[in-house]
mmCIF entry with sequence, helices, sheets and N, C-alpha, C, O atoms, coordinates in Angstrom:
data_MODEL
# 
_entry.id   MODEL 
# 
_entity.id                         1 
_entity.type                       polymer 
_entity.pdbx_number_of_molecules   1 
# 
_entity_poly.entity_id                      1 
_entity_poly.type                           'polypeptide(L)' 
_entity_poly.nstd_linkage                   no 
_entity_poly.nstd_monomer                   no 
_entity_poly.pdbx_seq_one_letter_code       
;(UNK)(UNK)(UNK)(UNK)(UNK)(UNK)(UNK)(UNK)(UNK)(UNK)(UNK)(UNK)(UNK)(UNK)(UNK)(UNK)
(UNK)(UNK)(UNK)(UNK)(UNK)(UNK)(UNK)(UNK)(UNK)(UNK)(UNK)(UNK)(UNK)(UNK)(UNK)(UNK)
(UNK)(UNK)(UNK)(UNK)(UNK)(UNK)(UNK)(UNK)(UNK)(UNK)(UNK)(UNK)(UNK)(UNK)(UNK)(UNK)
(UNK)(UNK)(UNK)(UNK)(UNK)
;
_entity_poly.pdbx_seq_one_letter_code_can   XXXXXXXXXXXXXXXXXXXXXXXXXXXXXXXXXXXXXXXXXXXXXXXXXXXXX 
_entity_poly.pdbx_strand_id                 A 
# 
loop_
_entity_poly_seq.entity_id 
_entity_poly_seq.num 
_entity_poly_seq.mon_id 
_entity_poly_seq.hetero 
1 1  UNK n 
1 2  UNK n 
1 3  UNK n 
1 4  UNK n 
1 5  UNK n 
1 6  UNK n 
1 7  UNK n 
1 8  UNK n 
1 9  UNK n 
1 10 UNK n 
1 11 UNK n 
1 12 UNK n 
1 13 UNK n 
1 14 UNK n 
1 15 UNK n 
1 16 UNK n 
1 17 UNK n 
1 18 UNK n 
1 19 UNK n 
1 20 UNK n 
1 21 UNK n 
1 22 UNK n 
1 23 UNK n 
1 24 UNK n 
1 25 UNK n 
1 26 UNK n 
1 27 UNK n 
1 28 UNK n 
1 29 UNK n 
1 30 UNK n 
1 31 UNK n 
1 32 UNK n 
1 33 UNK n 
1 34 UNK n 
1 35 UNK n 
1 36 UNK n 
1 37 UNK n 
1 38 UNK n 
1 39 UNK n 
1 40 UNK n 
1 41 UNK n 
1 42 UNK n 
1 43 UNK n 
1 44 UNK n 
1 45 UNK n 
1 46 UNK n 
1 47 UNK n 
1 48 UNK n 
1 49 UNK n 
1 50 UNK n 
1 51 UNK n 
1 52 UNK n 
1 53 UNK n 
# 
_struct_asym.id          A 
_struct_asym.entity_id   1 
# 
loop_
_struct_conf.conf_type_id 
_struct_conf.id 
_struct_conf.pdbx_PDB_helix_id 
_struct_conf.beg_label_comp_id 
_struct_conf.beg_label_asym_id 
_struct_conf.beg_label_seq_id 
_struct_conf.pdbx_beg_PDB_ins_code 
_struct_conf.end_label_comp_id 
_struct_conf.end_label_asym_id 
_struct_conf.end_label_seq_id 
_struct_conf.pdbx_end_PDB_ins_code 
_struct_conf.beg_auth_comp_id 
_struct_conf.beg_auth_asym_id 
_struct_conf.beg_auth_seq_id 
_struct_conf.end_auth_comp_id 
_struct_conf.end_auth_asym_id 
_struct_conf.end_auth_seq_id 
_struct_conf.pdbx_PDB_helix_class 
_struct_conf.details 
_struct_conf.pdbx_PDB_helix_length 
HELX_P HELX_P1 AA1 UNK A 5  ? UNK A 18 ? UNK A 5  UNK A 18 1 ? 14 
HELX_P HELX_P2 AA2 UNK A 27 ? UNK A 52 ? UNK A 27 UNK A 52 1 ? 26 
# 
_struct_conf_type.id          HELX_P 
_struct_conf_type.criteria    ? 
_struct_conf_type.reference   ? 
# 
loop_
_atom_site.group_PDB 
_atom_site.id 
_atom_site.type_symbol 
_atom_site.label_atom_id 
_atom_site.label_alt_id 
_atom_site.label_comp_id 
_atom_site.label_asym_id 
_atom_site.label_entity_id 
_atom_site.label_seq_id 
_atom_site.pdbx_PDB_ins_code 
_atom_site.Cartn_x 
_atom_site.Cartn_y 
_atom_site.Cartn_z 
_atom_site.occupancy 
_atom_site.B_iso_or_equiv 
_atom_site.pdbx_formal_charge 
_atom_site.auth_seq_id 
_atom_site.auth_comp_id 
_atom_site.auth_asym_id 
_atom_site.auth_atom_id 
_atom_site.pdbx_PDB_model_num 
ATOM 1   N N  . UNK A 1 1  ? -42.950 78.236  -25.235 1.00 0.00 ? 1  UNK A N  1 
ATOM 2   C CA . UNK A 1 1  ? -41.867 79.176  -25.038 1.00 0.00 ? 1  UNK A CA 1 
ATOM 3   C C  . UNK A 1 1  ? -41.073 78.746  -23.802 1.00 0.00 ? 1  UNK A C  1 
ATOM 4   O O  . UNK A 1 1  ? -41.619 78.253  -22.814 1.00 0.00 ? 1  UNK A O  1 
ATOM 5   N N  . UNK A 1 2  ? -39.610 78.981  -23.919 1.00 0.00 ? 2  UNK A N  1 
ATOM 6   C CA . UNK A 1 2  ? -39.206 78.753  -22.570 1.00 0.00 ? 2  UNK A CA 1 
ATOM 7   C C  . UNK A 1 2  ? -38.409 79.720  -22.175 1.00 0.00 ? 2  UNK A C  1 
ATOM 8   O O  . UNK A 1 2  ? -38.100 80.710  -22.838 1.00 0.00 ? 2  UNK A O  1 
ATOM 9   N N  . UNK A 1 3  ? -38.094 79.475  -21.190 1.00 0.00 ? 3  UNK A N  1 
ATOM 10  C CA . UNK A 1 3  ? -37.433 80.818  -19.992 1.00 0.00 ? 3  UNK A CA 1 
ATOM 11  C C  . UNK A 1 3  ? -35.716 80.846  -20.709 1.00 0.00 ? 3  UNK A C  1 
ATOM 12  O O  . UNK A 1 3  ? -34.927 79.901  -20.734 1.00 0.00 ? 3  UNK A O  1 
ATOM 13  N N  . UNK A 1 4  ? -35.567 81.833  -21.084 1.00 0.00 ? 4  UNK A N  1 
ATOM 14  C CA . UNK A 1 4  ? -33.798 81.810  -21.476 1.00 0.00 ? 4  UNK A CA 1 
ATOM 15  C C  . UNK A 1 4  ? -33.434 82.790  -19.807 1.00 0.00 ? 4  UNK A C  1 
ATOM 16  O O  . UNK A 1 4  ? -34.090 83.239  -18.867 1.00 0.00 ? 4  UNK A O  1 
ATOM 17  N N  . UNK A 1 5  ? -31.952 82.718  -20.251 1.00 0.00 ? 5  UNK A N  1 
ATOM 18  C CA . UNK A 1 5  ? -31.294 83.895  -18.898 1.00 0.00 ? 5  UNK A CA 1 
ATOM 19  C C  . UNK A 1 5  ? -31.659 84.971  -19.585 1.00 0.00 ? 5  UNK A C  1 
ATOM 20  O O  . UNK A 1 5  ? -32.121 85.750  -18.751 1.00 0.00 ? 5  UNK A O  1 
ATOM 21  N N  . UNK A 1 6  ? -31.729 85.620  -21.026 1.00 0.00 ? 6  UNK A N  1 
ATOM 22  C CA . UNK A 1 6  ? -32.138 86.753  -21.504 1.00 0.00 ? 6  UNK A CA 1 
ATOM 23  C C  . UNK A 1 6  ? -33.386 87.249  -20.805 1.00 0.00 ? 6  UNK A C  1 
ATOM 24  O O  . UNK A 1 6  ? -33.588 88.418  -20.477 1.00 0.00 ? 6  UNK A O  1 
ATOM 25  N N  . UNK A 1 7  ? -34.313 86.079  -20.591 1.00 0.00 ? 7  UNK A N  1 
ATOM 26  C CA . UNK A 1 7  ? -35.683 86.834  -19.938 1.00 0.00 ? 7  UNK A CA 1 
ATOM 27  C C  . UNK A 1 7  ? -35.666 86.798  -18.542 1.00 0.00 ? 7  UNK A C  1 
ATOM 28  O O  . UNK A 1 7  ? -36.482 87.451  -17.892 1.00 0.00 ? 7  UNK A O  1 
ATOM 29  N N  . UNK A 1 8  ? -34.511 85.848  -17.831 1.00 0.00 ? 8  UNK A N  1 
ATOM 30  C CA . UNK A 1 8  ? -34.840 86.017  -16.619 1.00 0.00 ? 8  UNK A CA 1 
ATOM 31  C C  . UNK A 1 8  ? -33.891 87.726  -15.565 1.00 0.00 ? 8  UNK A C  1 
ATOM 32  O O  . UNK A 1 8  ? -34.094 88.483  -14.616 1.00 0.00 ? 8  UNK A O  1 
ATOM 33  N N  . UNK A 1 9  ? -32.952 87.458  -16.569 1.00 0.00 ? 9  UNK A N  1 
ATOM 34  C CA . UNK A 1 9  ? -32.305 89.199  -16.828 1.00 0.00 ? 9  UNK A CA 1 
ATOM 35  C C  . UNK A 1 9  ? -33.218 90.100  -16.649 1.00 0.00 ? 9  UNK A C  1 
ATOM 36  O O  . UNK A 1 9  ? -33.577 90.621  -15.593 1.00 0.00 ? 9  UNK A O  1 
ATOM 37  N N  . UNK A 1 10 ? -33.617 90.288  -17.801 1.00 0.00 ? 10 UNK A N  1 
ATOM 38  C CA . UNK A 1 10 ? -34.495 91.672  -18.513 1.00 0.00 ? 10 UNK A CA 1 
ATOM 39  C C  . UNK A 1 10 ? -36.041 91.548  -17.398 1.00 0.00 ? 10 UNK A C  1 
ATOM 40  O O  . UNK A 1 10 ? -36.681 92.518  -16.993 1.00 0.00 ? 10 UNK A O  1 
ATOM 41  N N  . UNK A 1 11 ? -36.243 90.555  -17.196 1.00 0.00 ? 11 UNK A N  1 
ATOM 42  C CA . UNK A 1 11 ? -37.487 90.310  -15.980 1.00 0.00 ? 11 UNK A CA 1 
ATOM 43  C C  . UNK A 1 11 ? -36.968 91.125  -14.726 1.00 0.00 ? 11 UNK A C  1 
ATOM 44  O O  . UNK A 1 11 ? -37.567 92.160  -14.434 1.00 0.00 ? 11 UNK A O  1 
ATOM 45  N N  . UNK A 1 12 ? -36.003 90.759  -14.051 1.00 0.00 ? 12 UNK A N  1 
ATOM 46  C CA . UNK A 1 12 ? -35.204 91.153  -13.202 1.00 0.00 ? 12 UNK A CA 1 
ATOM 47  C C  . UNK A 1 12 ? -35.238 92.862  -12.925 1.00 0.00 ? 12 UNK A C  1 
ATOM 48  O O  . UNK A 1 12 ? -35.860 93.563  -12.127 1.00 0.00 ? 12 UNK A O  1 
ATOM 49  N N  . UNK A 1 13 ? -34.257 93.144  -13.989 1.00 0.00 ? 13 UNK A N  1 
ATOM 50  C CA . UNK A 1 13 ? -34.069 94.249  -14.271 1.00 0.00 ? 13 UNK A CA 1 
ATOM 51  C C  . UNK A 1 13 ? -35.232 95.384  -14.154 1.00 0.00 ? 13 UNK A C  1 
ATOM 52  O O  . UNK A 1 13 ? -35.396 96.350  -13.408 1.00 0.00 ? 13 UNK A O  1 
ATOM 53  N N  . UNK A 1 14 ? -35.855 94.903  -15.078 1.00 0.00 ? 14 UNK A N  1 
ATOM 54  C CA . UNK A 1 14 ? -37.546 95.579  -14.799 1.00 0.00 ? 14 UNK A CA 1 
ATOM 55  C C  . UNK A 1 14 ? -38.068 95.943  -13.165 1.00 0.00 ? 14 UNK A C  1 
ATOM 56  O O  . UNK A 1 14 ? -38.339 96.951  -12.513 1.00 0.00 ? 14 UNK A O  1 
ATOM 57  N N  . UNK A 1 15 ? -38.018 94.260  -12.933 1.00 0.00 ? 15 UNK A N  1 
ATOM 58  C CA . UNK A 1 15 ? -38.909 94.613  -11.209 1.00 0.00 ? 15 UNK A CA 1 
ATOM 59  C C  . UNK A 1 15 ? -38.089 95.621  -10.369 1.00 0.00 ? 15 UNK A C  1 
ATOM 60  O O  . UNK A 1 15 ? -38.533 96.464  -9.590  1.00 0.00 ? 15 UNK A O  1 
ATOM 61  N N  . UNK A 1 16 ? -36.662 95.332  -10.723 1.00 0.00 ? 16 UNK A N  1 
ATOM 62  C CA . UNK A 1 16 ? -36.042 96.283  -10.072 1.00 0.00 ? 16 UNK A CA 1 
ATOM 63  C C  . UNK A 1 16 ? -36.255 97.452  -9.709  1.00 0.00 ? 16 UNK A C  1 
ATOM 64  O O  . UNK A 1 16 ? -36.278 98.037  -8.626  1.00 0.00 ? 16 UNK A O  1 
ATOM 65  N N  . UNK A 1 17 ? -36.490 97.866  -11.329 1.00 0.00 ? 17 UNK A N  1 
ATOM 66  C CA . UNK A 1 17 ? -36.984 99.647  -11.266 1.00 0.00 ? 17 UNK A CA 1 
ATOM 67  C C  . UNK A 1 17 ? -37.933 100.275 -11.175 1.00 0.00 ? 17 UNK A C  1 
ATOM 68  O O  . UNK A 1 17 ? -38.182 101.467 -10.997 1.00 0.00 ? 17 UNK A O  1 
ATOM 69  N N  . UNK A 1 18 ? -38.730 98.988  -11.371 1.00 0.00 ? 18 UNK A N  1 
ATOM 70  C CA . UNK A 1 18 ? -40.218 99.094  -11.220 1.00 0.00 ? 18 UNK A CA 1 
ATOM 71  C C  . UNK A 1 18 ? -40.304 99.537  -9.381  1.00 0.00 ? 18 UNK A C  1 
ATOM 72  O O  . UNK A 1 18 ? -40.822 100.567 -8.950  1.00 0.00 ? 18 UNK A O  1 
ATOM 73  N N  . UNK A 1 19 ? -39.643 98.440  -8.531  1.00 0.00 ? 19 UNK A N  1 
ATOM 74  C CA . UNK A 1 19 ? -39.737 98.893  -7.158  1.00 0.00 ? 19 UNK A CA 1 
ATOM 75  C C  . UNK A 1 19 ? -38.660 99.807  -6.655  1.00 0.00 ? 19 UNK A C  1 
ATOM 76  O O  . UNK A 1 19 ? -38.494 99.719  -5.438  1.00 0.00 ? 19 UNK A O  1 
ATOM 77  N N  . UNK A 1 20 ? -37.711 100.854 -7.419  1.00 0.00 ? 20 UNK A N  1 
ATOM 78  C CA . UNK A 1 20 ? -37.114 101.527 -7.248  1.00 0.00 ? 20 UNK A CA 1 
ATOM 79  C C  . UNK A 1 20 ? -37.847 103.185 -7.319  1.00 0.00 ? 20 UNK A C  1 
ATOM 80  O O  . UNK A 1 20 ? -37.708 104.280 -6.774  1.00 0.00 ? 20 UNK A O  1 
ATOM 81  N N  . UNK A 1 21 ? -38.706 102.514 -8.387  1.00 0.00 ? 21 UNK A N  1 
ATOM 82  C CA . UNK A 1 21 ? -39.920 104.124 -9.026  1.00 0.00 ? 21 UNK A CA 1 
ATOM 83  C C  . UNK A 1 21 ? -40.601 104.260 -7.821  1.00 0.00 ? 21 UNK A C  1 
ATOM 84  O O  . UNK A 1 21 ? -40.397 105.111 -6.955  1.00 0.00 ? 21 UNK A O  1 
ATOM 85  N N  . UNK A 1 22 ? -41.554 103.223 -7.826  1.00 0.00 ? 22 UNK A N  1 
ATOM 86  C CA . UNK A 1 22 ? -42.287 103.151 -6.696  1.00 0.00 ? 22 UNK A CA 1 
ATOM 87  C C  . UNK A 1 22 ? -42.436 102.643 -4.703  1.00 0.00 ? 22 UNK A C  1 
ATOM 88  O O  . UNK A 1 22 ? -43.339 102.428 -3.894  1.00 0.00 ? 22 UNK A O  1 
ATOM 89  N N  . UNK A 1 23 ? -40.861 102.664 -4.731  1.00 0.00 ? 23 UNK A N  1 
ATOM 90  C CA . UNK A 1 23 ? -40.539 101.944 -3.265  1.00 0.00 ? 23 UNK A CA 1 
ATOM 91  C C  . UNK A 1 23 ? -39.735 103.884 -2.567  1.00 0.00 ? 23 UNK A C  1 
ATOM 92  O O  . UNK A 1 23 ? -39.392 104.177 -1.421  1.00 0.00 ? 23 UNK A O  1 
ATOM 93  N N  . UNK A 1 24 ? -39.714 104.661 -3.702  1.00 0.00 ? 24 UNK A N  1 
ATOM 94  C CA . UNK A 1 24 ? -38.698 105.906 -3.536  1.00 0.00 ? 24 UNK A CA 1 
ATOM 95  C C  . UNK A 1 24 ? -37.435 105.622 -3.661  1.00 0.00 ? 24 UNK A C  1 
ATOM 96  O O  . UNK A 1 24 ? -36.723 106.327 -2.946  1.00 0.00 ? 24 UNK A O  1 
ATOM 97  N N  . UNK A 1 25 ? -36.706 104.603 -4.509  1.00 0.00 ? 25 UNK A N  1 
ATOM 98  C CA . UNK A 1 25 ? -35.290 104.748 -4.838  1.00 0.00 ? 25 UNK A CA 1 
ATOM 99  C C  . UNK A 1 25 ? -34.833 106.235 -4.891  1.00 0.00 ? 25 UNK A C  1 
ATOM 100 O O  . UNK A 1 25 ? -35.489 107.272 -4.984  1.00 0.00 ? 25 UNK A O  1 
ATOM 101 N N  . UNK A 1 26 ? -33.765 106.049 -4.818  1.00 0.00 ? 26 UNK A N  1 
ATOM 102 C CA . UNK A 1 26 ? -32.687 107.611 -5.756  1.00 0.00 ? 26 UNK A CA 1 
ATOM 103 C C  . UNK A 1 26 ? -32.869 107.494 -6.621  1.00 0.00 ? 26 UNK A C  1 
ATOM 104 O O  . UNK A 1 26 ? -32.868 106.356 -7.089  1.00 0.00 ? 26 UNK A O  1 
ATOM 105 N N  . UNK A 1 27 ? -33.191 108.780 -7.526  1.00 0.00 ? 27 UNK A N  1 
ATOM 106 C CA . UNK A 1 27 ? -32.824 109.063 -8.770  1.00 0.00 ? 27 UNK A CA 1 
ATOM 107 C C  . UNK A 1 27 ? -31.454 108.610 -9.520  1.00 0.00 ? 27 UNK A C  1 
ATOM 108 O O  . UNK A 1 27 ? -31.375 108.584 -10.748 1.00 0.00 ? 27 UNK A O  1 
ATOM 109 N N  . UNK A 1 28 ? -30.539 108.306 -8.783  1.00 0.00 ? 28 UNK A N  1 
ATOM 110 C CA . UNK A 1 28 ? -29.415 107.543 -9.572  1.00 0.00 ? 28 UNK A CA 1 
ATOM 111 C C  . UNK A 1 28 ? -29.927 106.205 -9.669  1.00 0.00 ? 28 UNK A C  1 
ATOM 112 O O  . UNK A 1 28 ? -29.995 105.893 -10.858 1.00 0.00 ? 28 UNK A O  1 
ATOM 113 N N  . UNK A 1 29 ? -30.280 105.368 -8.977  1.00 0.00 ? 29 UNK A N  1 
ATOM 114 C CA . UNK A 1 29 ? -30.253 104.146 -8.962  1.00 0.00 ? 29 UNK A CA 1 
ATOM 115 C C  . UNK A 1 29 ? -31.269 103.954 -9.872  1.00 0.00 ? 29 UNK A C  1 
ATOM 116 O O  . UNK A 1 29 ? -31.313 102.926 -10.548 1.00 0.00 ? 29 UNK A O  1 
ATOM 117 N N  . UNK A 1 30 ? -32.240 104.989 -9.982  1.00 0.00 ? 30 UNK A N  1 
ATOM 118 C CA . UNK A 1 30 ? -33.529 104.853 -11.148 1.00 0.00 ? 30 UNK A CA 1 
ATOM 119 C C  . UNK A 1 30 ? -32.080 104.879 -12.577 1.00 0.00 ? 30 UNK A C  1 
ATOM 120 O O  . UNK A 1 30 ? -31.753 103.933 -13.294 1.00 0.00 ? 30 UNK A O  1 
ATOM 121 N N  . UNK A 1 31 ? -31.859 105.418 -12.572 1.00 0.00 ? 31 UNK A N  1 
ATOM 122 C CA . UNK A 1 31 ? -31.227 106.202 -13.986 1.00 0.00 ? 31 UNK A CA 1 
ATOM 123 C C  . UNK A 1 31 ? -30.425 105.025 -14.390 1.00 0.00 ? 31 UNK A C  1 
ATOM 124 O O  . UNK A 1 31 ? -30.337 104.628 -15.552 1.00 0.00 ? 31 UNK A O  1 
ATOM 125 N N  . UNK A 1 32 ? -29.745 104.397 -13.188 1.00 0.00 ? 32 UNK A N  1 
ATOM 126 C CA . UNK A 1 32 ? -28.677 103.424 -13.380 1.00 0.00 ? 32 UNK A CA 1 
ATOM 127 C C  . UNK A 1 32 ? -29.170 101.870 -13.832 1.00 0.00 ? 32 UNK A C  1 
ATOM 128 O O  . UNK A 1 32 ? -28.521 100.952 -14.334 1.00 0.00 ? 32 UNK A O  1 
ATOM 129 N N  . UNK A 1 33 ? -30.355 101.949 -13.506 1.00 0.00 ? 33 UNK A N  1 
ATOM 130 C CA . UNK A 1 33 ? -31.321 100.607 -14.197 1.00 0.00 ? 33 UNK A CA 1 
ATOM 131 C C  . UNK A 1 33 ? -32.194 100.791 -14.965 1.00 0.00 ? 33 UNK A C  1 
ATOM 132 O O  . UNK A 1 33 ? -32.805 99.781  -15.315 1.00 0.00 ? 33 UNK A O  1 
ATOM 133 N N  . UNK A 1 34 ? -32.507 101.758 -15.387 1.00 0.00 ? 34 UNK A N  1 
ATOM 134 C CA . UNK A 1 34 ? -32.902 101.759 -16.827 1.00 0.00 ? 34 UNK A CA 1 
ATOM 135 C C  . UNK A 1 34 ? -31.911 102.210 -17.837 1.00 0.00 ? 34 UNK A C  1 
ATOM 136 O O  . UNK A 1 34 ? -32.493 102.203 -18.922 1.00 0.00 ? 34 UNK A O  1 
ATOM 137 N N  . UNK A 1 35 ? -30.459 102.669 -18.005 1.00 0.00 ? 35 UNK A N  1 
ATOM 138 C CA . UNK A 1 35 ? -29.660 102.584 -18.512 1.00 0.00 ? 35 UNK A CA 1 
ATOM 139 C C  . UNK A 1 35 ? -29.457 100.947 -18.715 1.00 0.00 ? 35 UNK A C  1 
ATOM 140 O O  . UNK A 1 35 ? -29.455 100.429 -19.831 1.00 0.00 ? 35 UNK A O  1 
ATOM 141 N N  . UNK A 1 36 ? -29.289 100.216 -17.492 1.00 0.00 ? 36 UNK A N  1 
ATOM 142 C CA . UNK A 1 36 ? -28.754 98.809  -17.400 1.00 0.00 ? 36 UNK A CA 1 
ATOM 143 C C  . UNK A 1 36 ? -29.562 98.148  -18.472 1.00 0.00 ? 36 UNK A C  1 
ATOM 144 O O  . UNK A 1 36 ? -29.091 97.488  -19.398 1.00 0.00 ? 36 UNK A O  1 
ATOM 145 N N  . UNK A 1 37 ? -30.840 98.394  -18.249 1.00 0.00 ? 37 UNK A N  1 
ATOM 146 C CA . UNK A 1 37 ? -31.811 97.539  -18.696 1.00 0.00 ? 37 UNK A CA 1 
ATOM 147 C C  . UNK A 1 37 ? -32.084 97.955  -20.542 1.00 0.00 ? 37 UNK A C  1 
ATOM 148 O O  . UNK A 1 37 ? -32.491 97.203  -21.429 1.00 0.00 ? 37 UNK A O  1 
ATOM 149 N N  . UNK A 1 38 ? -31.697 99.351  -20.625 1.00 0.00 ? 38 UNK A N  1 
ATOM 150 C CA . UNK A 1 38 ? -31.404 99.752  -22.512 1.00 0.00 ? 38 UNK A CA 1 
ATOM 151 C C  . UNK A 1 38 ? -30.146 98.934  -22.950 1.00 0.00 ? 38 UNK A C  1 
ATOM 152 O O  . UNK A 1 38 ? -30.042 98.311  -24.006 1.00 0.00 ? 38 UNK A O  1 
ATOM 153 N N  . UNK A 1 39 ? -29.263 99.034  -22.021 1.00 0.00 ? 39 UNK A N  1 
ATOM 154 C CA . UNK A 1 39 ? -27.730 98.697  -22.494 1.00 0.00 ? 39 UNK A CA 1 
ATOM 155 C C  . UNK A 1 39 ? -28.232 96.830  -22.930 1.00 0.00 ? 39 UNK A C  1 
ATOM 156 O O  . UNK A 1 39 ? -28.043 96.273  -24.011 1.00 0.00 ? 39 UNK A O  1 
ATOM 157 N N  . UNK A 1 40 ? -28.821 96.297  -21.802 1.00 0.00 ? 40 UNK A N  1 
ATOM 158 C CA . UNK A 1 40 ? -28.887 94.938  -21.863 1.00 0.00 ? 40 UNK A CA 1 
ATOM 159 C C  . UNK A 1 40 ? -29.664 94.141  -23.223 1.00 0.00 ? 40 UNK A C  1 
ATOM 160 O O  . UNK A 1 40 ? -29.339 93.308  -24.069 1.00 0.00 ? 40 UNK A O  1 
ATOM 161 N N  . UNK A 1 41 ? -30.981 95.005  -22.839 1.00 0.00 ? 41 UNK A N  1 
ATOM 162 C CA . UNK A 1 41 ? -31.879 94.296  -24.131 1.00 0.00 ? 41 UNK A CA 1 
ATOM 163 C C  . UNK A 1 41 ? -31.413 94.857  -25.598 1.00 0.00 ? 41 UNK A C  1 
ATOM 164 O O  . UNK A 1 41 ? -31.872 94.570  -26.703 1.00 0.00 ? 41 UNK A O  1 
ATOM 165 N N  . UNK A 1 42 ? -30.118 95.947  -25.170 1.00 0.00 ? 42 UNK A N  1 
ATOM 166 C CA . UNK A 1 42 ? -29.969 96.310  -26.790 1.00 0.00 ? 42 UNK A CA 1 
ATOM 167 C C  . UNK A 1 42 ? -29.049 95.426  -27.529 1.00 0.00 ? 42 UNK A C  1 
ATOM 168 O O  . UNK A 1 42 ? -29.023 95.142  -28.727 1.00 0.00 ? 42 UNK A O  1 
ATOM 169 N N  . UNK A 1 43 ? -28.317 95.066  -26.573 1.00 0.00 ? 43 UNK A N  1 
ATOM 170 C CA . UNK A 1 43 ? -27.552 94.294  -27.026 1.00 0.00 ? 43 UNK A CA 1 
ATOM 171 C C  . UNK A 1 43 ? -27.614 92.790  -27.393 1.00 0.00 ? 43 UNK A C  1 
ATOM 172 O O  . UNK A 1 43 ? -26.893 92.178  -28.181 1.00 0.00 ? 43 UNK A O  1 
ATOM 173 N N  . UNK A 1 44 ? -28.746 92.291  -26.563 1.00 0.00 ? 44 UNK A N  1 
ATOM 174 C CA . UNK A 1 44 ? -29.641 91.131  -26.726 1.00 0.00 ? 44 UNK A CA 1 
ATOM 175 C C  . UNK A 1 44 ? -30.578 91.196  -27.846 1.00 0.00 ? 44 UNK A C  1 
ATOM 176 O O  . UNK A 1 44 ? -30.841 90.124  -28.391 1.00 0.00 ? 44 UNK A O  1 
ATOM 177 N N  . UNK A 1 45 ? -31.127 92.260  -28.288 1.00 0.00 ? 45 UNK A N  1 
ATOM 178 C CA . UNK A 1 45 ? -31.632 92.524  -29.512 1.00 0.00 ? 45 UNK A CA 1 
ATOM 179 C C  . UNK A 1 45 ? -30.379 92.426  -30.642 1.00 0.00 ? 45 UNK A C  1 
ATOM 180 O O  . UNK A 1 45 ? -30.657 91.495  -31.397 1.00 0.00 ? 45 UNK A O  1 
ATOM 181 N N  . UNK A 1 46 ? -29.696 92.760  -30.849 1.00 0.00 ? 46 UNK A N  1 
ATOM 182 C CA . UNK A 1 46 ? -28.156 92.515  -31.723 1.00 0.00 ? 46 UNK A CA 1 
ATOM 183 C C  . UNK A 1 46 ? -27.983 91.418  -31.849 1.00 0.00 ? 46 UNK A C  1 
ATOM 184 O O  . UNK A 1 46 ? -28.382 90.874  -32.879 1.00 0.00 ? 46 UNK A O  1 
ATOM 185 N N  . UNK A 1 47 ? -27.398 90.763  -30.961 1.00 0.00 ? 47 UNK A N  1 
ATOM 186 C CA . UNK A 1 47 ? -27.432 89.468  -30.936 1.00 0.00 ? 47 UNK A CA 1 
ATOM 187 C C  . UNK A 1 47 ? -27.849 88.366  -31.706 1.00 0.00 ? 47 UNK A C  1 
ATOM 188 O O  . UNK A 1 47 ? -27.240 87.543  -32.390 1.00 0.00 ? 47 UNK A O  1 
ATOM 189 N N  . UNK A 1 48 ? -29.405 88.604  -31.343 1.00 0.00 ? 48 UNK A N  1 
ATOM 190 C CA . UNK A 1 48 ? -30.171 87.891  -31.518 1.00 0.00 ? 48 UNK A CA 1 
ATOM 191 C C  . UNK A 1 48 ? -29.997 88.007  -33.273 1.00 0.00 ? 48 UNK A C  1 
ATOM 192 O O  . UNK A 1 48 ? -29.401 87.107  -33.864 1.00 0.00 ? 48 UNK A O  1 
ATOM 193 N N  . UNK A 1 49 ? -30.476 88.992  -33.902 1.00 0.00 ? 49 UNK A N  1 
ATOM 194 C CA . UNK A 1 49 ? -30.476 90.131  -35.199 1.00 0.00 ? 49 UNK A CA 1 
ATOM 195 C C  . UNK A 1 49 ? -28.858 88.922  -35.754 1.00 0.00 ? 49 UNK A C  1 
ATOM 196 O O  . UNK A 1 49 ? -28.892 88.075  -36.647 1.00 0.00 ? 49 UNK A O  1 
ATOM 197 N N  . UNK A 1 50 ? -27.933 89.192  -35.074 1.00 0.00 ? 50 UNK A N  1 
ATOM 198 C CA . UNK A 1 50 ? -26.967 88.267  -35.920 1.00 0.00 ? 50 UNK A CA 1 
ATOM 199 C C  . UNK A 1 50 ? -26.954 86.906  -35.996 1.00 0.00 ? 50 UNK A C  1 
ATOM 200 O O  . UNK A 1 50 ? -26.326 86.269  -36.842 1.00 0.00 ? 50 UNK A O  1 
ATOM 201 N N  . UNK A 1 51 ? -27.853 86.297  -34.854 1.00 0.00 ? 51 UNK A N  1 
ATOM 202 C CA . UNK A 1 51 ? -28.280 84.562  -34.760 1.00 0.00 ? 51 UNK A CA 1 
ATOM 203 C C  . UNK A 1 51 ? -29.212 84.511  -36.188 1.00 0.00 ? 51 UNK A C  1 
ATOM 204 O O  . UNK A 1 51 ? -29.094 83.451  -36.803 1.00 0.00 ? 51 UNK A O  1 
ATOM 205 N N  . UNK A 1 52 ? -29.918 85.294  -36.655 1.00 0.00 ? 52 UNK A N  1 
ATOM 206 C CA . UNK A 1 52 ? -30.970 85.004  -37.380 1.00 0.00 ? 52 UNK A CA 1 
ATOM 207 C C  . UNK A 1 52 ? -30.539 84.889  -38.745 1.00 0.00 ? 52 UNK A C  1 
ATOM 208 O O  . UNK A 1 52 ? -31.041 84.065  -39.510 1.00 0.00 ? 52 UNK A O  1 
ATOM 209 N N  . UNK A 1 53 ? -29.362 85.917  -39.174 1.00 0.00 ? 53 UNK A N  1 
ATOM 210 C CA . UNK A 1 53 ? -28.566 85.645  -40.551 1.00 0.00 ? 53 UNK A CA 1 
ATOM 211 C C  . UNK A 1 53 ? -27.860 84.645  -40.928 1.00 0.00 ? 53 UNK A C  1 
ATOM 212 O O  . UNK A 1 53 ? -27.333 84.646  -42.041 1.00 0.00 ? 53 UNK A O  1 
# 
């Protein structure tokens, strides 16, 4: 397997909120990266879904 920018994104994104949950971010900035991070992989899921046809 190799590293695309899709995973180094969605990796990203994650630790982010991961140390936003647990570092005491704001509640916006929580909300605003896991929005980021639905918006991103959903659309990377699509994507992908139309590479395959």
């Amino acid at each position: 397997m190799h590293v695309t920018t899709d995973m180094i994104v969605g990796t990203g994104l994650v630790m982010a909120l991961l140390a936003a949950i647990f570092c005491g971010g704001s509640t916006e900035l929580q909300t605003t990266l896991g929005s980021g991070l639905i918006g991103y992989l959903g659309r990377t899921a699509i994507e992908r879904k139309d590479d395959l046809r």
